[in-house]
VODODO-668378 format. One record per residue: residue in three letters; x, y, z of N, C-alpha, C in turn. Coordinates in steps of 0.02 Angstrom, whole numbers, plus 50000, padded with zeros to 5 digits. Example, Ala and Ser with C-alpha at 12.3 -4.5 7.8 and 13.67 -1.06 7.14 Angstrom:
ala506604971650390506154977550390506604983550390ser506424988850354506844994750357506455000250394
END
This chain:
unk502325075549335502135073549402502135065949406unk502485063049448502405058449457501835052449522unk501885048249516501195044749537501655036449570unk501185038949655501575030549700500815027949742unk500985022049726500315016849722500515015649800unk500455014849839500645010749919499765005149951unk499964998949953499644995149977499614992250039unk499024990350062499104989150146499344980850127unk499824980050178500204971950195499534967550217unk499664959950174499084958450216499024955650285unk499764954350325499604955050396499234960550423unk499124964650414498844971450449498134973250411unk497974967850377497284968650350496774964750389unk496224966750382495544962950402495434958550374unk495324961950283495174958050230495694959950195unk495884954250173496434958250093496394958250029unk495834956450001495364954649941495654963249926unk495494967949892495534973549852496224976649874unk496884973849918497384976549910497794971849877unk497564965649881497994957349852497674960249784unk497304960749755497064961549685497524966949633unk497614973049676497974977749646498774976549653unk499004971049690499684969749689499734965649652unk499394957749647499414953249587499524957449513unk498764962949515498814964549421499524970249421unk500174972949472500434975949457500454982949479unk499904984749502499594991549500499774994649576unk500294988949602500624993949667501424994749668unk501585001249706502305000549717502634999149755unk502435001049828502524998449887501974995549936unk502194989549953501744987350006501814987250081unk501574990350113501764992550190501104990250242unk501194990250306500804991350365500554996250367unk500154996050411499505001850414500115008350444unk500585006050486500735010850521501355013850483unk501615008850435502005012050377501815017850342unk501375015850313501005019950275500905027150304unk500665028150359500635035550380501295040850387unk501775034050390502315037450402502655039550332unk502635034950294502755033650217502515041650190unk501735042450198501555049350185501625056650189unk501925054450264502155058850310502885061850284unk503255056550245503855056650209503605061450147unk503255058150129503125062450037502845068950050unk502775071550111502335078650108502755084750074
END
């Protein structure tokens, strides 16, 4: 089984402190918009 990290962009953030952290150490794969992301999910179902 495999495993996908997706991070919120930080234009579309409030704060971006704990999604900038996990992209610096590596620990994301894609970084998207809020509104990416649903769709992004919407893809992997």
């Amino acid at each position: 089984m495999n495993s996908l990290t997706i991070s919120q962009d930080e234009e579309s953030c409030v704060v971006y402190g704990m999604p900038r952290k996990a992209v610096e150490c590596g620990a994301v794969d894609e970084v998207r918009n809020l509104e990416e992301i649903v769709r992004r999910l919407i893809e992997l179902r």
